[in-house]
C-alpha positions, 0 to 999 in steps of 0.5 A, a space after each residue: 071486481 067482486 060482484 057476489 053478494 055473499 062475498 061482498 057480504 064477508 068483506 064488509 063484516 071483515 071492515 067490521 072486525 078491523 073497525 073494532 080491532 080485531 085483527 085476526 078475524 079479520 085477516 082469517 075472512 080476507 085470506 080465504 077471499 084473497 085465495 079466489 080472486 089474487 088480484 082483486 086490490 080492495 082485499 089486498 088493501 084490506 089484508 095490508 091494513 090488518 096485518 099492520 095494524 096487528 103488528 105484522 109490517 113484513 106481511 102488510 109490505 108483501 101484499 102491498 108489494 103485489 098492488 103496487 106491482 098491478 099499479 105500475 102496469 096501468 097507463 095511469 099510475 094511481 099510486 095508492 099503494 106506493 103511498 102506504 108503501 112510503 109512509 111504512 118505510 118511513 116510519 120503520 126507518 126502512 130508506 133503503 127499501 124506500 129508495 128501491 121503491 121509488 126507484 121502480 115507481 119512477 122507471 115506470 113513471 119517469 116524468 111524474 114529478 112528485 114521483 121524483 121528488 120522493 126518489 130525491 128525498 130517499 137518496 138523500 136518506 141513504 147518503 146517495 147527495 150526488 144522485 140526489 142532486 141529479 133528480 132534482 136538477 132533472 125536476 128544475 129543469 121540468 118545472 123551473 117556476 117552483 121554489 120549492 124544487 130550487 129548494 130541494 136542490 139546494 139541500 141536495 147539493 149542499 149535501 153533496 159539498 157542492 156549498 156555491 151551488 147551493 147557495 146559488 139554488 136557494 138564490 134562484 128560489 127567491 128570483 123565483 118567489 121574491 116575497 118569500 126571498 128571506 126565507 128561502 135565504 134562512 133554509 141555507 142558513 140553517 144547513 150551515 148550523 146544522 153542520 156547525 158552520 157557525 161563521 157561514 150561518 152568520 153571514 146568511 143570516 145577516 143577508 136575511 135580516 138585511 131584507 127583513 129586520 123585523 123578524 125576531 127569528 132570524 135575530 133568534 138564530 143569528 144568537 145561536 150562531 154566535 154562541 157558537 162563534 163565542 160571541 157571546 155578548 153580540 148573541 146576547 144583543 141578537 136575543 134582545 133584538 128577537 124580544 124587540 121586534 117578537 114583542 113582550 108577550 113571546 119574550 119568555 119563549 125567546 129567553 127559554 130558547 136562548 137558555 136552551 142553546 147555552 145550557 147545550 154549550 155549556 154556559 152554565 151560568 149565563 143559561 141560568 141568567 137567561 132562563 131568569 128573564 124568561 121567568 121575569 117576562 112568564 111565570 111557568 114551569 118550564 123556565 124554571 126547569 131549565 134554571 133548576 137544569 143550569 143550577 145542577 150543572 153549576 153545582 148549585 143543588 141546594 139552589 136546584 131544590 129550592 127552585 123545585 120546591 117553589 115549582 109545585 106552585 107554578 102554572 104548568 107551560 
């Protein structure tokens, strides 16, 4: 630890210059400092910040590599550095390194459990599903009484074409947590949309309205679904069922959502129907939009600029 006061000095007047955004000075004063004590994790810290924040992500990750390194050599793994060092690799897309880095941190730390969870996640970023599913078996094992570890192991092995087990994990979420049983149920319903499995989705989400028929979202998602199915008049009367139960005030945000979904799967003109309703029930201009959208795409361009005209008008969303 830096105890000169000469030092101490610098290093507050280089917070001084990061504070007011430059960078440079900043480095320049942390560097020299950095060359007499190589170790001390305040300076690192403070070199890390300033060289990201000036747009030098390699250099900040080298000096956060060396805290994280003194940080995985303590009997209590405090972890700081790892954090920015996820957070940097999330945000530049970087999931490779980011498994290596959660892969070291948890060989030191093996029974840290929110270590692990962020290894789950970085497998999963990477395609690696079945070491995914691994870990999180590992962590249900550890803790059995979270819903939410059920529900990473859901994903995991939903990820992994393990569909049974899967769904067996969300179950389990539930037994778990029974007041929120519907919602763990809606998270399996929705890997089966996102992987265009329309028919299973449906199923699921029935078996959520079956527990919970006053909830307008899963009427919302169950429409998607069959618009996917092709079912088009039943996804018009799950629509209405969301407006319903959601009640008439958030009438317009279910029709725009429904105009969206047909707009997407090229219903032209039934996207035009629904963004209609949800101007009938909210005047603002993101309804009409979508409508100007759906003429474009029917070819109606006159219609389309008509409706911009009118738009100037209208209250913005």
């Amino acid at each position: 630890m830096i105890k000169e006061p000469e030092i101490i000095k610098k290093l507050d007047y280089a917070d001084d210059l990061l504070k007011q955004g430059k960078h440079k000075e900043a480095i320049t004063i942390c560097e020299e400092i950095h060359r007499s004590y190589p170790e001390e994790e305040s300076v690192l810290l403070m070199l890390a910040w300033a060289y990201y924040d000036s747009g030098e992500a390699t250099q900040a990750i080298e000096y956060l590599d060396v805290l994280f390194e003194l940080e995985l050599q303590r009997k209590i793994f405090t972890g700081f550095a790892f954090d920015e060092l996820v957070r940097i690799y999330k945000q530049e897309k970087k999931y490779q390194k980011l498994v290596e880095i959660c892969e070291r941190a948890v060989s030191t730390q093996p029974e840290d459990i929110g270590l692990l969870v962020e290894l789950g996640k970085a497998y999963l970023q990477v395609g690696q599903a079945k070491k995914a599913c691994g870990i999180y078996e590992k962590i249900v094992g550890m803790e059995d009484d979270n819903p939410a570890f059920y529900c990473f192991w859901g994903e995991a092995l939903f990820a992994a074409g393990m569909i049974a087990e899967s769904e067996d994990a969300y179950i389990r979420a539930g037994k778990v947590d029974t007041e929120q049983a519907g919602q763990y149920c809606f998270k399996l319903a929705i890997l089966f949309q996102q992987a265009q499995n329309h028919k299973e989705a449906k199923r699921i989400i029935n078996k959520c309205i079956a527990g919970n028929p006053y909830n307008p979202l899963y009427y919302c998602s169950l429409g998607d679904s069959l618009i996917g199915l092709g079912q088009m008049k039943e996804a018009w009367n799950a629509y209405r069922k969301a407006v319903q139960y959601g009640g008439y005030k958030s009438a317009g945000v279910y029709y725009n959502r429904l105009g969206n979904i047909l707009l997407k799967e090229k219903h032209y003109s039934q996207a035009a129907d629904a963004f209609q309703q949800a101007i009938t029930h909210d005047n603002i201009q993101i309804y009409y939009l979508g409508l100007v959208s759906a003429y474009k795409a029917m070819g109606l361009e006159d219609e389309a600029e008509e409706i911009l005209r009118r738009i100037k008008i209208i209250k913005p969303a």
